[in-house]
N, C-alpha and C positions, 0 to 999 in steps of 0.2 A: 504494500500500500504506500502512498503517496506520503513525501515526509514536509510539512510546510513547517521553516522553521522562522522565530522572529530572531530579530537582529539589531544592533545599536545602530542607526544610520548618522551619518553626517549630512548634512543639510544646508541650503542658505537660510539663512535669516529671509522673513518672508519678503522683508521690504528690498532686498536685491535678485530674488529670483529669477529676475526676467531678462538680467546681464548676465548673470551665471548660467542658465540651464541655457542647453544648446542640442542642435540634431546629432545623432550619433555617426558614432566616428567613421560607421560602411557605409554610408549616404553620400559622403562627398572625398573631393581628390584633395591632395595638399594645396592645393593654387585656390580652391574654393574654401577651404578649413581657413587661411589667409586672409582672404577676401574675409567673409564673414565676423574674423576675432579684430580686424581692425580697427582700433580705436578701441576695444574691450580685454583690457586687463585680465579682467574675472571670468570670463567668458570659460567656460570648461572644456571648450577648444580646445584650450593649452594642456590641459590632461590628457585626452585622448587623441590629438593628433599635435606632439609635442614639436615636429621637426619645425611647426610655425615659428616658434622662436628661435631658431638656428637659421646658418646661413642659405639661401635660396639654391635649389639643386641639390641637398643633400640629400643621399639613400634615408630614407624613413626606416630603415632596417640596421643605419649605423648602431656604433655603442652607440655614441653624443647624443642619439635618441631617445632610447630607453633612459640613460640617465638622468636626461634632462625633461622626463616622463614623470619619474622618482621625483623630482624634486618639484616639479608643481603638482603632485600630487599633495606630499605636504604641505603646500604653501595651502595649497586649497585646505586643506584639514586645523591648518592653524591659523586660518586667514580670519582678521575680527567678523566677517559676515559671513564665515559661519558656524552650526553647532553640533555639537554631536546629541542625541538622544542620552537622558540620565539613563533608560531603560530597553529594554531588547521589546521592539515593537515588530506588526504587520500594519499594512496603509491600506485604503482600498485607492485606487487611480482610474477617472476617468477621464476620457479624450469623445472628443463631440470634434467630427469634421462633418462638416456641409448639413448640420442638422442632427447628423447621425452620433447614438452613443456608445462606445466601448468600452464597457467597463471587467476591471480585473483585479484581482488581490497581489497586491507590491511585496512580495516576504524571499525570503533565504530558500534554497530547495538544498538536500543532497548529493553531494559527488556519486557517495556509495549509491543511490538512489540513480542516479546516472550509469552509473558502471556496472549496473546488476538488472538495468535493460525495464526500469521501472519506468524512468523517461526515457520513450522510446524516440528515435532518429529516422527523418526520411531523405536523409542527405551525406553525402560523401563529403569529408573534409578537405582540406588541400595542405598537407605539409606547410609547409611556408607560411601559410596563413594561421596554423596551428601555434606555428614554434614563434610567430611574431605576436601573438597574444600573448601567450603563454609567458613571454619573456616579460611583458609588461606586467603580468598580475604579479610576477614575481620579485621584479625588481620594485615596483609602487607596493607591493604587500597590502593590497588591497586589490578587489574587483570596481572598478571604476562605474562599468554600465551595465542595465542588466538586461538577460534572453529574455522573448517573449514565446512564452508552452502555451497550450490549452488545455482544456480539459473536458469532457464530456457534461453536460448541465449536471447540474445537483441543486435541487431546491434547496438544503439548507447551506450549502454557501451562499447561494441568493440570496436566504434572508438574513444573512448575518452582512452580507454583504450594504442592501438595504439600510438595516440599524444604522451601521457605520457612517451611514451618508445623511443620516440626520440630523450629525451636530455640526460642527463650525470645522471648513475643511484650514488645512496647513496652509496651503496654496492653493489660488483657484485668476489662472491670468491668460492671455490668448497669445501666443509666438506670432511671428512674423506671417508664419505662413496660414493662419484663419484659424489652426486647431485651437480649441479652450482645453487645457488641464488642469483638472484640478483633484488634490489629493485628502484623504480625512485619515487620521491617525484610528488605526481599530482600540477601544478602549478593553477591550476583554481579549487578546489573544486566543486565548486556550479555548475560545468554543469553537474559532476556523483552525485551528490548530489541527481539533477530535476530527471536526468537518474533513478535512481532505484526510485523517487517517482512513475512511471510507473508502477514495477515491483511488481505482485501481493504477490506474497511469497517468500519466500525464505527457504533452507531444510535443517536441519544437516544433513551433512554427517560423522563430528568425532567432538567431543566434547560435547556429551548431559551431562554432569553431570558438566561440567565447566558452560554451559548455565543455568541449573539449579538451581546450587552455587551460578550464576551472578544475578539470579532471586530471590533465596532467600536472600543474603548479600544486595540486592538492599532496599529488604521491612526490614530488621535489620538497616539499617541507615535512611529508614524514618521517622521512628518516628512517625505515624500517619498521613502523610501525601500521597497522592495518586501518582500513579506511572505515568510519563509523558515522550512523545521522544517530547515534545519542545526542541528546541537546546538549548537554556539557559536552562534548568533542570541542577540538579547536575548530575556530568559528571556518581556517580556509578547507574545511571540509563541508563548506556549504557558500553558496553563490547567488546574488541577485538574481529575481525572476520576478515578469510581471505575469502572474497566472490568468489568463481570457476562460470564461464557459465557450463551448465549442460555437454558442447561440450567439452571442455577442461579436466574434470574428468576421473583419470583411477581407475578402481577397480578392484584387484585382488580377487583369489579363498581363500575362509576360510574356510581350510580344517576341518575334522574331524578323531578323533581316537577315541577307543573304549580300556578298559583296560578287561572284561573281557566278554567272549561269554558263553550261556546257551550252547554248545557244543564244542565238538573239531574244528578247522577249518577246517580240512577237512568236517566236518561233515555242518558247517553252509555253507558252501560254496554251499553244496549238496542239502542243502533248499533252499538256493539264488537260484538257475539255475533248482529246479525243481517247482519254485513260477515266476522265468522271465525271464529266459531261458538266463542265463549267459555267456557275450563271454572271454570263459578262455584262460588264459596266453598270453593276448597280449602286445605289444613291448611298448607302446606309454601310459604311466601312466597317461597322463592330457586329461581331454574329450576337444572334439572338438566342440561338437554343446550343445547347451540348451537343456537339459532332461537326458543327460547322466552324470554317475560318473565312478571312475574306482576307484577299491577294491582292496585293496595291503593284502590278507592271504593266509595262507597253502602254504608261498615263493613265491610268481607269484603275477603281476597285473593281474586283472581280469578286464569288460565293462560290466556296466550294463545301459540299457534303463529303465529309468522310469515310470509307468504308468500314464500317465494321473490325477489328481488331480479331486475327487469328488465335490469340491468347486469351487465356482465362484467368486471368488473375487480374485484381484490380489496376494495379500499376499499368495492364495490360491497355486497360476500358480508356484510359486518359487522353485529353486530344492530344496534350504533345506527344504523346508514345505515339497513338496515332498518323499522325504528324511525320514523324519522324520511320515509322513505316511503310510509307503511302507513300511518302514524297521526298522528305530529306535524304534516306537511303541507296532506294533504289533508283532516283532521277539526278540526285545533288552528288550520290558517294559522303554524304556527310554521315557518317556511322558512330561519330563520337561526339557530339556538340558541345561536352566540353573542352576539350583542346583542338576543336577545329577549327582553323582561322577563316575559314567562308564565311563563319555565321557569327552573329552576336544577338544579342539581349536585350527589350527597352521592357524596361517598367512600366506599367498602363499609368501612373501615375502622368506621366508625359502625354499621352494620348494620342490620337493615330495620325493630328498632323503631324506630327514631329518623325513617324512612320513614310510621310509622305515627302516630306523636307529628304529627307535623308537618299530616298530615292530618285526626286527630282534635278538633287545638288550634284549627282552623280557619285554618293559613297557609297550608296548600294543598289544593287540592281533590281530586288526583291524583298518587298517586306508583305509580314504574313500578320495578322489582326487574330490572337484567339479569343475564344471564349473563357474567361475564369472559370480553373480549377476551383470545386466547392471543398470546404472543409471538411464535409465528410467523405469527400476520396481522401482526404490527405491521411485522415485518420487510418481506413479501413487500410489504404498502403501499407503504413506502417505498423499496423495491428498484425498482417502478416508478414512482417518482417521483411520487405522487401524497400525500395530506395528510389524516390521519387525521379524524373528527368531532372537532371538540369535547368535552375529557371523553370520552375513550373509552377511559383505562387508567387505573386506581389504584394506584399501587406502592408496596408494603410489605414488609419492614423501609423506614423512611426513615435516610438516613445520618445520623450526629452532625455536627455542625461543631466547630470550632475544635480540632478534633485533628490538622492538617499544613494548614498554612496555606502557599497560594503568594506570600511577599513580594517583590517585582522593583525596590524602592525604588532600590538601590543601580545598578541599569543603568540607571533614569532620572536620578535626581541625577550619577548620576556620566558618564552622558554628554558 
């Protein structure tokens, strides 16, 4: 069963939150992490994408990095704006884009709880990306930002959840970008506590390489000792998480482009619609139902129906698998999309002009428009232990950072 555990956070003072909390740190490149910390001191930029205050062009992978990671880290934890918790709390956090609410419990999860396949994964990690987290939890001695899992409804996290949003939230301010956040301290712990001891699993839905980093930085400070969710354990045997009910989750479309085609477009087009009978030139770029996508070449969106999927496994049912059986494969040769340089990835957050920019500017020759994957394929994927495509959810609202920060300093120094 699921381990929720509470935790001391750091925090801003309320009255600077809005200079401090910032997007997280896989959202943007160093040249925009830049741009945005501009003129903001406090901004938590400086924590998680530290190379801003270093000279321009440095590898983000240098030491000068990480150490200069470490050290606004603490600046941030001993900064006067802000504080740490007298006591190990859970938050509840909600996030409202375009009307819409998402709300979820802010608490500690387990490593062990990780490593023993209770949070289950629908994604492959990438080295590099592993070892460059990883490096930071471990030199800051703290978890900076936290994953976002879900988890299947449960009425009484609901209502505990509820409760919690009736008194006077921590924070409650709107970012740049339209989202409102706003946070309430839970005043009873131990009843979401018992609450998710019910709850069989729980799923990434964005942060598998921070959960990874969390897992491997956890066995680098124990020293030979075995991984535990006892609540007395040392706290870096547990890791920020903002828990979502699987109800409350939205996932956008994550699109696909292609840079170049074995023919002219007109020409692939002419294979598209004589291999599945293509509906050309229609008005409406985003598909409407599961199984369909729409093709933006040769100037026009086009609609195609997908066939059917020769597998029977869920992972099988998905468009991008689809997708990628139908047409990436056997027409493109693209057999691996993750390290194939033909294809890349847009976020639907961007939307399908920018699908159409891309192809009309001439950096790609083909862009494809899916339908969002729903949350409960994501789940049933990984329910059977199988491993999502690449790129195959976009998730929006994204959380804030630097609004409860996991510090564990003191259980390592002071070991």
């Amino acid at each position: 069963m699921a381990t929720l555990h509470p935790f001391r956070a750091v925090r801003p003072d309320p009255a600077h939150v809005e200079e401090i909390a910032s997007v997280p740190y896989d959202v943007i490149n160093t040249e925009e992490a830049r741009d945005l910390a501009e003129g903001k001191p406090k901004s938590f930029l400086h924590v998680i994408r530290p190379e801003i205050d270093l000279e321009e062009g440095i590898d983000e992978h240098a030491d000068a990095v990480y150490a200069q990671g470490a050290r606004n880290l603490r600046a941030f934890v001993e900064d006067e704006d802000t504080l740490q918790e007298e006591g190990p709390s859970v938050y509840v956090y909600r996030l409202i884009m375009d009307g819409r609410e998402q709300t979820g419990i802010f608490g500690c999860v387990s490593v062990e709880d990780y490593d023993t396949e209770v949070i289950l994964k629908h994604e492959k990690t990438r080295p590099v990306k592993e070892d460059d987290r990883t490096r930071h939890i471990v030199e800051q001695k703290a978890h900076a930002e936290p994953v976002m899992l879900t988890f299947r409804d449960d009425p009484t996290v609901e209502t505990e959840m509820r409760t919690a949003m009736q008194g006077t939230p921590l924070y409650d301010f709107t970012a740049e970008d339209g989202v409102q956040h706003t946070i309430w301290r839970v005043a009873d712990p131990a009843k979401l506590v018992d609450a998710f001891g019910g709850i069989p699993n729980l799923y990434v839905a964005d942060g598998h390489h921070r959960c990874k980093a969390a897992s491997r930085a956890a066995e680098h400070f124990r020293d030979g000792s075995t991984a535990s969710s006892d609540p007395d354990a040392p706290e870096y045997e547990f890791f920020p998480a903002v828990l979502f009910p699987m109800g409350m989750m939205h996932i956008m479309a994550y699109n696909r482009v292609v840079f170049d085609l074995p023919v002219s477009p007109g020409e692939f087009l002419d294979q598209l619609d004589a291999a599945y009978e293509i509906e050309r030139n229609v008005n409406d770029p985003v598909p409407q139902t599961k199984g369909t996508v729409c093709l933006y070449l040769d100037g026009a969106w086009h609609r195609m129906e997908l066939p059917a999927s020769e597998g029977d496994r869920s992972v099988d049912q998905l468009d991008v698998a689809r997708l990628s059986e139908y047409v990436l494969e056997p027409m493109l040769e693209i057999t691996d999309p993750r390290r194939d340089a033909n294809i890349d990835f847009v976020g639907g957050i961007r939307g399908t002009g920018e699908l159409e920019t891309r192809v009309d500017d001439g950096r790609a020759s083909l862009a494809i428009s899916m339908y969002p994957t729903a949350i409960e394929e994501l789940l049933d994927v990984s329910d059977e232990g199988d491993l999502m495509p690449p790129k195959s959810t976009w998730f929006e609202p994204k959380l804030r950072s630097g609004l409860l920060v996991h510090d564990f300093a003191d259980d390592v120094d002071g070991a």
